[in-house]
N, CA, C and O of each residue as an XYZ file, in Angstrom:
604
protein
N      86.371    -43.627    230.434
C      86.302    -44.795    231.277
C      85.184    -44.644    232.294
O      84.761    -45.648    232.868
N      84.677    -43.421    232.550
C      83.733    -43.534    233.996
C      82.438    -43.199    232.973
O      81.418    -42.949    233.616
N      82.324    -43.162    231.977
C      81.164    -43.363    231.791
C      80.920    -45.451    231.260
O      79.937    -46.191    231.319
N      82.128    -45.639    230.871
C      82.052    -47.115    230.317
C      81.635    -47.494    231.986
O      80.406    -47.441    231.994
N      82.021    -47.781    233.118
C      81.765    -48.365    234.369
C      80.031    -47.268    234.830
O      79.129    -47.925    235.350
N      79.835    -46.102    234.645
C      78.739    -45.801    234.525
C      77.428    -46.476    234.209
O      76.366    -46.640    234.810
N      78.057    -46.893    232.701
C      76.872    -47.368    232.016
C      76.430    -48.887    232.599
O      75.403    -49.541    232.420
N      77.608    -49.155    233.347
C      77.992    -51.026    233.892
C      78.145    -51.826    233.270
O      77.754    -52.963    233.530
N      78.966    -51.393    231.909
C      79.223    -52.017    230.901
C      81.040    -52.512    231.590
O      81.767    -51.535    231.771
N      81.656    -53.889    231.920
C      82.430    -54.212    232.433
C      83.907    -54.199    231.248
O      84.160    -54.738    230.171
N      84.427    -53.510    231.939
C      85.958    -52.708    230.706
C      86.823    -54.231    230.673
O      87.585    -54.560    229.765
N      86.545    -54.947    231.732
C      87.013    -56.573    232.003
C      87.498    -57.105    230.532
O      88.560    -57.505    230.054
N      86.298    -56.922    230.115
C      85.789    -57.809    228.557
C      86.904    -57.442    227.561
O      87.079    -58.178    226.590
N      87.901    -56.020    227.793
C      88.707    -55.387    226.554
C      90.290    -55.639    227.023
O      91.193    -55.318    226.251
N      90.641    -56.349    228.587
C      91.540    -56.795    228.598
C      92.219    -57.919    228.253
O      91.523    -58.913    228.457
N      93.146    -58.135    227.874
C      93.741    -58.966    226.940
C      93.472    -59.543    226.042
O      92.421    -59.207    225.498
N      94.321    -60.777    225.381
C      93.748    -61.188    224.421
C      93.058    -63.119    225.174
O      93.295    -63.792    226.178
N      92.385    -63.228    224.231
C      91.567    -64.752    224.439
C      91.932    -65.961    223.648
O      92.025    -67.163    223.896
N      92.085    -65.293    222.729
C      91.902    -66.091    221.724
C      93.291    -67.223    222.088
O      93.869    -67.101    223.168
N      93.608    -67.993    221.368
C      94.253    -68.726    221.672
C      95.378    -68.855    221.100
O      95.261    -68.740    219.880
N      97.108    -69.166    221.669
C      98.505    -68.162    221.894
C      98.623    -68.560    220.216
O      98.718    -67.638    219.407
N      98.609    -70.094    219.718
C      99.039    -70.594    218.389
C      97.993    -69.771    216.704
O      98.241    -69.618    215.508
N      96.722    -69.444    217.733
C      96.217    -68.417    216.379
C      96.400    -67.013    216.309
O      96.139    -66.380    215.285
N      96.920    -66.393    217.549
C      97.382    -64.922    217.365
C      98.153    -64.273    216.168
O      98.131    -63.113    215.757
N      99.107    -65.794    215.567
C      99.624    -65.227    214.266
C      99.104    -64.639    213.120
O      99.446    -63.698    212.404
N      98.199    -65.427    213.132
C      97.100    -65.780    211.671
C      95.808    -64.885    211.963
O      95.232    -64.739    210.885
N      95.237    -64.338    212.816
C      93.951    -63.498    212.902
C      94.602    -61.971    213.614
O      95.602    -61.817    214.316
N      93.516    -60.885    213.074
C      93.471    -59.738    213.982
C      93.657    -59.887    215.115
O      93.042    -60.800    215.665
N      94.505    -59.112    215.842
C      94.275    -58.806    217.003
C      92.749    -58.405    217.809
O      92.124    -57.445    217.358
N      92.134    -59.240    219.115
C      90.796    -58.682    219.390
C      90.218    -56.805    219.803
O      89.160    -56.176    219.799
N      91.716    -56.538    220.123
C      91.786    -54.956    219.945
C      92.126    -54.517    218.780
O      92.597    -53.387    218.657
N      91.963    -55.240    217.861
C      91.747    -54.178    216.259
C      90.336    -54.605    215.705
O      89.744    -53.835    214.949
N      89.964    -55.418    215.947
C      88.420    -55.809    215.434
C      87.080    -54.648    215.565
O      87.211    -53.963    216.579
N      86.271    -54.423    215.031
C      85.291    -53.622    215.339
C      84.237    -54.489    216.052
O      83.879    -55.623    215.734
N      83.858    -53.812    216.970
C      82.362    -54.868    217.712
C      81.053    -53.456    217.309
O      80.981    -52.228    217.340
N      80.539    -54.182    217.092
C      78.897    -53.090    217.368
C      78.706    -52.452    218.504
O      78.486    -51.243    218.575
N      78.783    -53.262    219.510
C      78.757    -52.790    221.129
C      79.823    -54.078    222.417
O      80.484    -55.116    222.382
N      79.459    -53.315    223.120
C      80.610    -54.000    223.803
C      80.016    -55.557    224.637
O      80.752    -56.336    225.243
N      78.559    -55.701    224.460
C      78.215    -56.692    224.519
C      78.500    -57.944    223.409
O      78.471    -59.153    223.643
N      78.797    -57.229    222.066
C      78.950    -57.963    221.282
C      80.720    -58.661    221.211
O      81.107    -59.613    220.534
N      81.357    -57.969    221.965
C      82.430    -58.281    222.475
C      82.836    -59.470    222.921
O      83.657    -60.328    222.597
N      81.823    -59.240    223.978
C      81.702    -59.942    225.540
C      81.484    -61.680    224.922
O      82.183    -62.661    225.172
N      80.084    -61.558    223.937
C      79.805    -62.949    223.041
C      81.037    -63.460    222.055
O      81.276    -64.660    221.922
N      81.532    -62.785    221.612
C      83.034    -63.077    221.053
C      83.794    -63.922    221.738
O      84.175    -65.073    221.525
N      83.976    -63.027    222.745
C      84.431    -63.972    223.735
C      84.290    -65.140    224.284
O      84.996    -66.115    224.542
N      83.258    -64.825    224.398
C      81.998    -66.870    224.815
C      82.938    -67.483    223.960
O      83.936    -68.130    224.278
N      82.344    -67.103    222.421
C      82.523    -67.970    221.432
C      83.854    -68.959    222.010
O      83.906    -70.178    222.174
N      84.532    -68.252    222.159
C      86.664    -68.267    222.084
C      86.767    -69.222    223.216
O      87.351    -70.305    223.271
N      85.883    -68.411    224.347
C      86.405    -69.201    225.922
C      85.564    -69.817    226.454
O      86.008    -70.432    227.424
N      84.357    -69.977    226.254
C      83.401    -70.400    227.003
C      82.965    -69.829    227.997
O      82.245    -70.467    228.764
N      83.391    -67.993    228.354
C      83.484    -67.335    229.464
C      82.312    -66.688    229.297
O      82.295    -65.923    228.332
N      81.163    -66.772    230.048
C      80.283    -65.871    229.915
C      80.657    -64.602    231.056
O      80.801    -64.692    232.275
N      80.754    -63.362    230.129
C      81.247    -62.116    230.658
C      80.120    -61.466    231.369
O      80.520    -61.257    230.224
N      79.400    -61.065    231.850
C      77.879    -60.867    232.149
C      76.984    -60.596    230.981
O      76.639    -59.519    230.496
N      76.660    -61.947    230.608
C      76.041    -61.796    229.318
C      74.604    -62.599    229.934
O      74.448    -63.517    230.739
N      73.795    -61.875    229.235
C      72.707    -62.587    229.656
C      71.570    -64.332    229.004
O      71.653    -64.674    227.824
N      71.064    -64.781    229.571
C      70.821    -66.556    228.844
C      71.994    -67.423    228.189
O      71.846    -68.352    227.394
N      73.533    -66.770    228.843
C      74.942    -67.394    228.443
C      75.033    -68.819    229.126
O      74.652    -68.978    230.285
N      75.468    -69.679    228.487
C      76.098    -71.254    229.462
C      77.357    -71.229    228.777
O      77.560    -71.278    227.564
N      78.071    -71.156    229.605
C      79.401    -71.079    229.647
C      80.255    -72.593    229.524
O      79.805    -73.507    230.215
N      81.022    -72.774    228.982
C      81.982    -73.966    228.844
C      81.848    -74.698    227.288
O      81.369    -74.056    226.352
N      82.124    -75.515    227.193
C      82.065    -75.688    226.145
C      81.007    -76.084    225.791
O      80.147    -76.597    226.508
N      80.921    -75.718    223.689
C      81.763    -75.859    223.298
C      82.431    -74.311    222.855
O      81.761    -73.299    222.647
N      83.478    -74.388    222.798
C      84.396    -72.802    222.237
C      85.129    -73.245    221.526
O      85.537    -74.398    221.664
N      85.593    -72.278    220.339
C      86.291    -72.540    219.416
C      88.070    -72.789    220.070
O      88.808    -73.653    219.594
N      88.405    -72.048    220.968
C      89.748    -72.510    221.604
C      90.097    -74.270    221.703
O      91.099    -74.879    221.328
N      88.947    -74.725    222.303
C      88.645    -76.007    222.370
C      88.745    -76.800    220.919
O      89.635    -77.647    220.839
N      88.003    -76.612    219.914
C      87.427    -76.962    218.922
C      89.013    -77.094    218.016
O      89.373    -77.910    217.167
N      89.803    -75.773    218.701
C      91.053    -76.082    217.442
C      91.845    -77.366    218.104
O      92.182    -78.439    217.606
N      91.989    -76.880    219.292
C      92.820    -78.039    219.677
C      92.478    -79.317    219.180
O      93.328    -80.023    218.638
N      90.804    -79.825    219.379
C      90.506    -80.956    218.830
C      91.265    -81.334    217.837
O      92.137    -82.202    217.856
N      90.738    -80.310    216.487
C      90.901    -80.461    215.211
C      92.846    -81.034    214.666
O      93.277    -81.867    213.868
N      93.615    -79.864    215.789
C      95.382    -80.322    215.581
C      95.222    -81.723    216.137
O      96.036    -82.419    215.530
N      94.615    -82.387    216.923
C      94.988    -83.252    217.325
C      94.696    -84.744    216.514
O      95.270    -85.820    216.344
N      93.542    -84.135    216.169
C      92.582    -85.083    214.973
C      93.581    -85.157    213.478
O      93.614    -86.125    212.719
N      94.245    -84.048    213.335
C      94.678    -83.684    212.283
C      96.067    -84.687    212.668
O      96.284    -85.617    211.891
N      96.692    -84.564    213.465
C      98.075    -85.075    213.770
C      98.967    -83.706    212.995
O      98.606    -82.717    212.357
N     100.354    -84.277    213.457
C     101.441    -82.696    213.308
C     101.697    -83.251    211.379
O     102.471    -82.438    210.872
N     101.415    -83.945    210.712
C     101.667    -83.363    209.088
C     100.627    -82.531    208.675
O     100.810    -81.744    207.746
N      99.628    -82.605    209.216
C      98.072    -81.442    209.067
C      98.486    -80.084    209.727
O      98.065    -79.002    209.315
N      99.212    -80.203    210.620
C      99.189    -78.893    211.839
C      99.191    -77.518    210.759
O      98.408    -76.569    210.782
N     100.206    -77.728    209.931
C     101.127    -76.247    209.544
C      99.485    -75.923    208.254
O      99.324    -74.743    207.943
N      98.623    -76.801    207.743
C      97.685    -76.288    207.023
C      96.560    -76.243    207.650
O      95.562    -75.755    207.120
N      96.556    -76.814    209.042
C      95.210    -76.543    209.337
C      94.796    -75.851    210.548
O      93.603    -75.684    210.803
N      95.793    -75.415    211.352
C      95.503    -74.540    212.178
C      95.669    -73.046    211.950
O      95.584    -72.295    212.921
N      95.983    -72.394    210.303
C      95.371    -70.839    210.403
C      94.179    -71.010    209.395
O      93.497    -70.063    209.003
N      93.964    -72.579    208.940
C      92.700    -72.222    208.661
C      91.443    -72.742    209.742
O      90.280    -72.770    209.340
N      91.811    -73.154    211.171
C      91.150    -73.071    211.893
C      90.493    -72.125    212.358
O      89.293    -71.857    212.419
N      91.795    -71.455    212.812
C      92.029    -69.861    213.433
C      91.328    -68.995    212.607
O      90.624    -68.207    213.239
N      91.293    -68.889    211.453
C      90.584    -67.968    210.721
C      89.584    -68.320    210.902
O      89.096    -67.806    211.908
N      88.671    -69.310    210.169
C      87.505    -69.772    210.411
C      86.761    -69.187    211.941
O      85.631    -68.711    212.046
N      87.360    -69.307    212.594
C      86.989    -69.144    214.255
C      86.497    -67.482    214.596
O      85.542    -66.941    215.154
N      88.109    -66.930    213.711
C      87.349    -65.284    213.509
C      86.232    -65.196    212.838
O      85.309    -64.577    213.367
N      86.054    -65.755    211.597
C      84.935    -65.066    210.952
C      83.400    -65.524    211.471
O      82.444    -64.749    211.461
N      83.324    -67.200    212.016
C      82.456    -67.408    212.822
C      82.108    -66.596    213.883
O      80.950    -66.230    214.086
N      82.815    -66.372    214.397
C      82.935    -66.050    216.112
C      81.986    -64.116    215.909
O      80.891    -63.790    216.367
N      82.911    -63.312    215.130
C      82.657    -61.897    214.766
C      81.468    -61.685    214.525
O      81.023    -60.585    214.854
N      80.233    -63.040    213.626
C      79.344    -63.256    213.171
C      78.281    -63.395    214.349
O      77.445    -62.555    214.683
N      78.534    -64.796    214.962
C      77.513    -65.345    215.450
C      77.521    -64.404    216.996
O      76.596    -64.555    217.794
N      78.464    -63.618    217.228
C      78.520    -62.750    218.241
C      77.693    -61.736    218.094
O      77.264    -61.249    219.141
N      77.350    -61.285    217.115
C      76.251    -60.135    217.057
C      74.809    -60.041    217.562
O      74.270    -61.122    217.799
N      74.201    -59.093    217.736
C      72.626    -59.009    218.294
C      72.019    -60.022    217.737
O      72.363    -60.166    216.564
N      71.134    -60.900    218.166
C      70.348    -61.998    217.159
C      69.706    -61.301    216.291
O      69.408    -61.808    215.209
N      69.408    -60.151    216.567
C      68.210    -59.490    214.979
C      69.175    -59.312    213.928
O      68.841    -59.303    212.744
N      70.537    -59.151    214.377
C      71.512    -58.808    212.659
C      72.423    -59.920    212.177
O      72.916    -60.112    211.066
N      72.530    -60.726    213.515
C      73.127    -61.915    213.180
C      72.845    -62.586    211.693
O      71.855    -62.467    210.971
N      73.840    -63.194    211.532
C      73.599    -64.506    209.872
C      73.986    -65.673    210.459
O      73.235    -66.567    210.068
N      74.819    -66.085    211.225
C      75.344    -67.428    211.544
C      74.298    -67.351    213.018
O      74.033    -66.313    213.626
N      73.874    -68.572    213.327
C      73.290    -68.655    214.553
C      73.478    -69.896    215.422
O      74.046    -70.850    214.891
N      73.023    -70.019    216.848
C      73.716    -71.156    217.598
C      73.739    -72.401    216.744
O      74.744    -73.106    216.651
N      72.494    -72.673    216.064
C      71.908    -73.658    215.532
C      72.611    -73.872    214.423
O      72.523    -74.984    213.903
N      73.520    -72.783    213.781
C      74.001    -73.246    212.603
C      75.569    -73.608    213.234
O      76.360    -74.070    212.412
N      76.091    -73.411    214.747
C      77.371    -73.641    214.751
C      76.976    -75.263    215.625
O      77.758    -76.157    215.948
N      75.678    -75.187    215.792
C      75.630    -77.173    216.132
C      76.044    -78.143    214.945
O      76.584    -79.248    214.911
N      75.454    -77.063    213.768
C      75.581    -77.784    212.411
C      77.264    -77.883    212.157
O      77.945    -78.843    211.797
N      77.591    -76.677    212.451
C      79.144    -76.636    211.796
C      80.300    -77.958    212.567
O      81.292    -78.557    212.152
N      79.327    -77.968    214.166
C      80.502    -78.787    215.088
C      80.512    -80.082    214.358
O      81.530    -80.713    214.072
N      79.186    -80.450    214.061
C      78.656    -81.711    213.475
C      79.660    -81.933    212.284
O      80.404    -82.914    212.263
N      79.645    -80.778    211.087
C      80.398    -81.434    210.716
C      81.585    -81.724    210.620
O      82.069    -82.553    209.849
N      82.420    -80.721    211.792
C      83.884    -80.977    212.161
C      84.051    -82.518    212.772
O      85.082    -83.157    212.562
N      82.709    -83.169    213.710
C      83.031    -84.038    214.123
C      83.038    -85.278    213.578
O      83.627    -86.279    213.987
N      82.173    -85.113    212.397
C      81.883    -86.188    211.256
C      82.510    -86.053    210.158
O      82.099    -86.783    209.256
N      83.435    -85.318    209.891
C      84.602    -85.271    208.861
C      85.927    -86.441    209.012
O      86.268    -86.568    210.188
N      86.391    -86.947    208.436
C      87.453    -88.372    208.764
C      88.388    -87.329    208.490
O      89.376    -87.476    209.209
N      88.475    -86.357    207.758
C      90.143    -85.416    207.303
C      89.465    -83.895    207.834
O      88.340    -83.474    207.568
N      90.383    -83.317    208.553
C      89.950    -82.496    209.503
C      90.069    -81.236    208.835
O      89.379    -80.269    209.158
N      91.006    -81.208    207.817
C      91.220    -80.140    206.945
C      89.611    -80.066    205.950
O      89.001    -79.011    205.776
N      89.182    -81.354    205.426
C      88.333    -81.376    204.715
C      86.434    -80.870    205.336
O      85.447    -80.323    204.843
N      86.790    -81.415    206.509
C      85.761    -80.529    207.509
C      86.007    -79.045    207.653
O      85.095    -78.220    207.592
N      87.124    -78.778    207.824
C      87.547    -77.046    207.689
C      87.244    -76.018    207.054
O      87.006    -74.836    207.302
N      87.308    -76.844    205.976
C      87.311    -76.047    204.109
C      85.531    -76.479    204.196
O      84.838    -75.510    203.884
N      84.775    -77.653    204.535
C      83.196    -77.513    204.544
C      82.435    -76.130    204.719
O      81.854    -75.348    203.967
N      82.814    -76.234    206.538
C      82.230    -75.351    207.624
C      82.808    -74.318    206.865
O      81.956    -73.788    206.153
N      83.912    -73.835    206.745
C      84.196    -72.644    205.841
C      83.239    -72.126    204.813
O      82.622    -71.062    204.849
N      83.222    -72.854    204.088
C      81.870    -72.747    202.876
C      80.906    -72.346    203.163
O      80.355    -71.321    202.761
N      80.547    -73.137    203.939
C      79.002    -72.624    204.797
C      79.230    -71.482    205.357
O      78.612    -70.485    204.982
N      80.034    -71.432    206.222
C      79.674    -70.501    207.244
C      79.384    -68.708    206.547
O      78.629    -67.789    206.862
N      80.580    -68.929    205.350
C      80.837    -67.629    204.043
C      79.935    -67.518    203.370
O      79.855    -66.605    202.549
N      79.112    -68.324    203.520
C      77.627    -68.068    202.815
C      76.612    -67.736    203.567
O      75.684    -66.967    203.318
N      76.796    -68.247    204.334
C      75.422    -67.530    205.502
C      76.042    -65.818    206.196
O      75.243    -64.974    206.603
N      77.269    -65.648    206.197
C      77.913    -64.156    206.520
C      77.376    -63.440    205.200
O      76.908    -62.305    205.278
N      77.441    -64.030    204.150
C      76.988    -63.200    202.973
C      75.679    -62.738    202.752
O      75.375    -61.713    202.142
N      74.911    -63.557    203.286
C      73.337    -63.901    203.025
C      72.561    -62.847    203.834
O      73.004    -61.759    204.201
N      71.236    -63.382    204.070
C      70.546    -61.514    204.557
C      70.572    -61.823    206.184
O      71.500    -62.615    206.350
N      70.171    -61.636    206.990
C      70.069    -61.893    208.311
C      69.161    -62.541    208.938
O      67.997    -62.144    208.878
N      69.613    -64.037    209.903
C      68.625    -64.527    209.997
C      67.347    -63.593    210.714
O      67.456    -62.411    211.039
N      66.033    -64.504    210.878
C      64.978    -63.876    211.748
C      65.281    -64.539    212.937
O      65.773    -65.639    213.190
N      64.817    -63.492    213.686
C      65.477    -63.562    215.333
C      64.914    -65.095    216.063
O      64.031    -65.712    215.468
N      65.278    -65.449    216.899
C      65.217    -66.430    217.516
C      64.699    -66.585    218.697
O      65.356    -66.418    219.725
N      63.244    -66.982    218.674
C      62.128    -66.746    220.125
C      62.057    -67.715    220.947
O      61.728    -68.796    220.459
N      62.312    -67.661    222.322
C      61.961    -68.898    223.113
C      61.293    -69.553    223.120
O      61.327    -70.461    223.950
């Protein structure tokens, strides 16, 4: 621990969980996940909360996937709920784990989760937007890594 506050890397980032209470069923726990570094954590987190942890060129608030599910149950109404919120929740992990990484190793990038919101928001069946962005997103995690992203 005194070298983690040493380094000024904030231990903040590894308390509790974020994610949100209705997907805890359906995804890893954020203390069983592997991060690269603990910055890559910290962006995880963004993703989830909109919290920028001391992360640096972060804007905080939305949009976050915490947000994004709720939309989606609500869009969905409660006969959608029971199919589409662990495939929200999942989705959210495998995005989130992704686009959280260093931009040089990253595969999913901001630009591709403008694409993904787009098409959650332009989908009429919310499940059918789900299972899209899913597609995509499992193909670009598969694919080689984008090239980094210059101001």
């Amino acid at each position: 621990m005194a070298a983690v506050v040493a380094l000024g890397i904030a231990p903040a980032a590894r308390a509790g969980e974020f994610v949100r209470a209705d997907c805890r069923a359906v995804v890893k726990p954020t203390d069983a996940l592997r991060f690269d570094t603990d910055e890559h954590l910290r962006w995880y987190k963004r993703f989830w909360t909109g919290t920028c942890d001391h992360l640096t060129f972060c804007f905080p608030g939305s949009p976050n996937w915490n947000e994004i599910v709720g939309k989606l149950l609500a869009k969905g109404g409660a006969a959608e709920q029971p199919a589409l919120l662990p495939k929200a929740c999942r989705l959210g992990q495998l995005i989130g784990l992704e686009w959280a990484k260093d931009k040089d190793v990253q595969k999913i990038s901001t630009k591709d989760l403008k694409v993904f919101n787009g098409i959650l928001e332009a989908a009429g069946d919310p499940l059918k937007g789900v299972d899209a962005v899913d597609a995509r997103a499992r193909a670009l995690a598969a694919g080689p890594a984008k090239p980094p992203q210059r101001p």
